[in-house]
C-alpha positions, 0 to 999 in steps of 0.5 A: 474481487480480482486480487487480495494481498495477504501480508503476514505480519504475527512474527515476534522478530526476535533476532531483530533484537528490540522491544518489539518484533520487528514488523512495528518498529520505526524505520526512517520515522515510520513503522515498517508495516505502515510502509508495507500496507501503503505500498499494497493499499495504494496498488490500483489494481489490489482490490483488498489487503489481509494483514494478518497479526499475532491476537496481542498485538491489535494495540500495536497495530493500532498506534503504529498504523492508525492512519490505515486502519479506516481504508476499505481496502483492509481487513485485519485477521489477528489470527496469526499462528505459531508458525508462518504457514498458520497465519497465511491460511487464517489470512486466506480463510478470511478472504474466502467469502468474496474469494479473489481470483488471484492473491499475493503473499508478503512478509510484513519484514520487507518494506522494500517492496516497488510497485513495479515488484507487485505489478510483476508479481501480478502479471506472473500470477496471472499467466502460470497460476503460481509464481515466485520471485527469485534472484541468482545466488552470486556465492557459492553454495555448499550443502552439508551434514548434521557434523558440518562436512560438504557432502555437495556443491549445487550448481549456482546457476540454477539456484535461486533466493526467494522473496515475495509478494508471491502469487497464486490462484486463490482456490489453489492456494487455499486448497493446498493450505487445507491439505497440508493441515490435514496431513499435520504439515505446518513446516513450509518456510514459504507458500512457494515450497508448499505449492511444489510439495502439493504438486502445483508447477511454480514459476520464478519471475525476476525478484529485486536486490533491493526488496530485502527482508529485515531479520538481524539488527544489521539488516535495520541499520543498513536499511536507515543507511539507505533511507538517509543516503536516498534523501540526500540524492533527493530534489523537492518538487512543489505543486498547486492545484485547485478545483470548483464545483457549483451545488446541484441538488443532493443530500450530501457533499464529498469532501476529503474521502469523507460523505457529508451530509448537505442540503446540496449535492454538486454537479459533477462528473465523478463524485466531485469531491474538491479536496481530492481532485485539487490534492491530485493536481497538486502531486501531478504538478509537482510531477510535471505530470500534467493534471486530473483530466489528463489522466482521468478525462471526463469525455471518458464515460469510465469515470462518471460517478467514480470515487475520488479516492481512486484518482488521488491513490493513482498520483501517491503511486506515481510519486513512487513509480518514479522513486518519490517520496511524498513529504506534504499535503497542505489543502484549504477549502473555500466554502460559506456552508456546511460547517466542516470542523466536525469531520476535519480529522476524519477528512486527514485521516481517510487523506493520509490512508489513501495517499499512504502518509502519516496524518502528521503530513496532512493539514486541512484547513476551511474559510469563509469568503467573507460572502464574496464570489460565488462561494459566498453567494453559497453557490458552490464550494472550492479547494486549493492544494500544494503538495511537497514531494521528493524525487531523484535529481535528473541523471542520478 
């Protein structure tokens, strides 16, 4: 495994105010920590996602983030700490197993977060070992005593707000977290300052104004504001999409991100699952971004037998590369067998899971061709597919 992500969602958000911490309250209709996960489980380059929560609060986890629990990719760590530091090193613990080369640590209290930030953080990590984003302080600091008198001015140029994702080696960063429980050090506000204090050299890579992090009520109602203002300058897109596949010998079908067991397989070059393959082309469409085979050639020997899921992942996170949104996907099977009721939800489950969208955003329906064409000659099966997107209006 290359790279993890370990998001530190067990804070209880009291000065958010509200009902519940903050990290599982509705932000634009949707729990901010299913916008944090969605982000992290749809990054092709994150091999697996550590949240980590408070032991209460698996139940919430469960009904603000049910369309992710089923994705591979995630492990959930209810060991969460009384303090920030606690709950990090039981996220790295739990990953120590199949230890990641490189791993990225984030608040669950910044849904802001651009995979354009994580691919930085990335390469970064990846180059010095340990690395942090930062933005310049534009105010001036002052620092003072315990009676509130300036005792010195810091020169604003070198300072810098720190945010996350920030990124480590693994084994270093889970060797510092040993240490510092060893020496009883659990006060580190963050993993940058506990790599200084180990001795490690700790990078600042560019970080984004607009990654903030959600802390006061103030903090989520600009936040709506901006989630109202973006829709507005947003133009819908619509695209279609459709693929066929002709039955071969196997035991089983891959429909939907879901194995089915079949008395067929189907003759493809990848896992040839219909559902997932017409559902990419209908975001590339809406994308005007060509289609699957233009991406993911099958010249390609790369792709042979590869899992579906990973070309669908590749469209959502090309929707919001470019500061999309995706509002709907709408995907019909033609087929005269199997029987697909029995594995329909599960079918919009995994789809929602990979795209990073509520299940309420995908209808999955089946039909019979009435024994017409060469589905109902049962010789293979057919999808077709429209997605609904949002994109930024050319020149704004």
């Amino acid at each position: 495994m290359g790279i993890a992500a370990v998001i530190v969602a067990a804070g209880r958000g009291i000065r958010a105010g509200g009902e519940l911490p903050k990290q599982f309250r509705a932000l634009g209709g949707q729990a901010i920590i299913s916008r944090v996960l969605a982000r992290f489980l749809s990054h092709p380059q994150i091999d697996r996602v550590v949240v980590v929560i408070h032991p209460d609060d698996r139940s919430l986890l469960e009904e603000t983030a049910r369309g992710h629990l089923g994705n591979p990719k995630l492990l959930v760590v209810p060991g969460g700490g009384r303090t920030r530091q606690i709950s990090v090193r039981n996220g790295l613990e739990a990953l120590r197993e199949q230890a990641p080369d490189l791993v990225l640590v984030h608040d669950a209290a910044r849904p802001f977060v651009s995979s354009e930030q994580i691919d930085l953080a990335i390469r970064e990590g990846l180059r010095s070992g340990a690395a942090i984003p930062g933005i310049s302080v534009v105010d001036t600091v002052k620092l003072v005593d315990e009676e509130g008198t300036v005792v010195a001015t810091p020169d604003r140029s070198r300072l810098r707000a720190v945010q996350t994702p920030q990124a480590f080696r693994f084994d270093e960063l889970l060797a510092v977290h040993r240490r510092a429980l060893q020496e009883g050090r659990e006060d580190f506000s963050d993993d940058g300052a506990l790599a200084e204090w180990a001795g490690l050299a700790v990078s600042v890579f560019e970080g984004d104004p607009s990654n903030v992090k959600l802390t006061r009520m103030e903090d989520f109602e600009q936040a709506e504001q901006r989630l109202n203002s973006d829709r507005t300058r947003l133009a819908v897109r619509l695209g279609t999409g459709f693929d066929v596949h002709a039955f071969a010998p196997g035991d089983h079908i891959w429909l939907g991100g879901v194995k089915i067991p079949h008395d067929q397989g189907v003759a493809a070059h990848s896992d040839g699952d219909v559902v997932l393959h017409a559902l990419t082309d209908a975001l590339l469409g809406a994308l005007a971004e060509g289609d699957i085979g233009v991406h993911f050639p099958p010249s390609d020997p790369q792709w042979r037998g590869a899992s579906s899921d990973r070309f669908l992942a590749f469209a959502a996170e090309r929707v919001r590369t470019r500061g999309g949104l995706i509002d709907h996907l709408d995907a019909t099977i033609l087929c005269e067998t199997p029987r697909l009721g029995p594995y329909r939800e599960a079918m919009r489950t995994r789809i929602a899971e990979i795209v990073g969208i509520g299940i309420g955003s995908v209808s999955l329906k089946a039909t019979t061709t009435e024994r017409l064409g060469f589905t109902g000659r049962r010789e293979g099966l057919a999808a077709q597919a429209a997605a609904t997107i949002r994109l930024p209006e050319v020149g704004t």
